[in-house]
N, C-alpha and C positions, 0 to 999 in steps of 0.2 A: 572479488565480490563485484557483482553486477547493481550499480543502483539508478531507481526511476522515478524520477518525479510526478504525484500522480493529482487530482482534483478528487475529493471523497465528497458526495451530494448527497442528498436524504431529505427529508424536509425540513425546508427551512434552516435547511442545513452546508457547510461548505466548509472544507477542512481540504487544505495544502499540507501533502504528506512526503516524505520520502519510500519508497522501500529496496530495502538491501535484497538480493538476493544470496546468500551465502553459499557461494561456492569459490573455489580458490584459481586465481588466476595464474600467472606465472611466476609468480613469490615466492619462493619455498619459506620466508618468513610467515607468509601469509598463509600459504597450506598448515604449515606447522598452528600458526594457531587458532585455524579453522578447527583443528586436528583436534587441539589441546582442550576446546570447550566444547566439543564433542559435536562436529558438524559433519556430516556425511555428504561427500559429493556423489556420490548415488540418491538419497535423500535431499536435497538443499530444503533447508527450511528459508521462509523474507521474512527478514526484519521489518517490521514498519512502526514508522514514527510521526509525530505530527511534528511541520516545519516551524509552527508557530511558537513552540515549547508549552504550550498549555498546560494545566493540570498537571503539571511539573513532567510533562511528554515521556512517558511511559513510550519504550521500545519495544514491547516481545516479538519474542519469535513466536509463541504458542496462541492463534487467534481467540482463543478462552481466556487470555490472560488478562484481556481490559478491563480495567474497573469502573472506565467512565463511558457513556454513550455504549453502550455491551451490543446493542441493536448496529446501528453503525457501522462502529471499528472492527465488532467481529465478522460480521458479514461482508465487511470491505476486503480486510486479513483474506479470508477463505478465498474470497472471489481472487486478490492480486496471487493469492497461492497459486491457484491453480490456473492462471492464465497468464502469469511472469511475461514468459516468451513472447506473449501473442501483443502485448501493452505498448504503448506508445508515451515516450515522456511527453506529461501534461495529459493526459487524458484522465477524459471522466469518469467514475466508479459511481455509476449510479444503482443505488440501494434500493429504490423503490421500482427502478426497470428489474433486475434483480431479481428482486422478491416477486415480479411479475405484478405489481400494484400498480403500474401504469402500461402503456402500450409502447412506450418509445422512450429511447433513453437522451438526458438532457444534453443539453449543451452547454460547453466550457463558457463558463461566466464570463471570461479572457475576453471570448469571439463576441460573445453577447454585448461586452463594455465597447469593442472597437467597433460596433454594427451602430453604436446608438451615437460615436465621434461624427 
């Protein structure tokens, strides 16, 4: 399993998330139970979680699956789906660059805190 630490923004919004990539490394324990709850390393579905444990931190795999924030967490899901590879631990997922609601996409709150020391 491949995991990334990410920053999920939105308005007025900011969620420290993990996400799992599921795919099996050199484990054969861990293929096997990639295997067993029906993961395809042709397919890799991401796990993603909130770091915080909020709202008692719901993990799906399936970005349909949030109950809370559905604006959000699904359109974060979709976007770390399909761009896993391409991410950087700690970077931002910004929703409203995204969804094309603004022209540029934010800055890590991190850089922002250290710019104002």
């Amino acid at each position: 399993m491949i995991t990334k630490s990410v920053e999920i923004s939105d308005r007025a919004t900011f969620i420290p998330a993990i996400a799992i990539k599921m795919v099996p490394g050199d484990s054969e324990a861990e293929r096997y139970l990639l295997w067993r709850c029906g993961y395809s390393p042709d397919h890799p579905a991401v796990i993603l979680l909130r770091m915080d444990g909020a709202w008692g931190s719901p993990a799906p795999c399936d970005p349909y699956d949030w109950p809370e924030r559905p604006r959000t967490m699904r359109q974060a899901h979709l976007y770390i789906t399909a761009h896993f590879d391409e991410l950087s631990d700690g970077q931002v997922i910004d929703i409203e660059w995204i969804l094309k609601e603004t022209s540029k996409p934010k800055v890590s709150e991190r850089l922002t805190l250290q710019e104002a020391k």
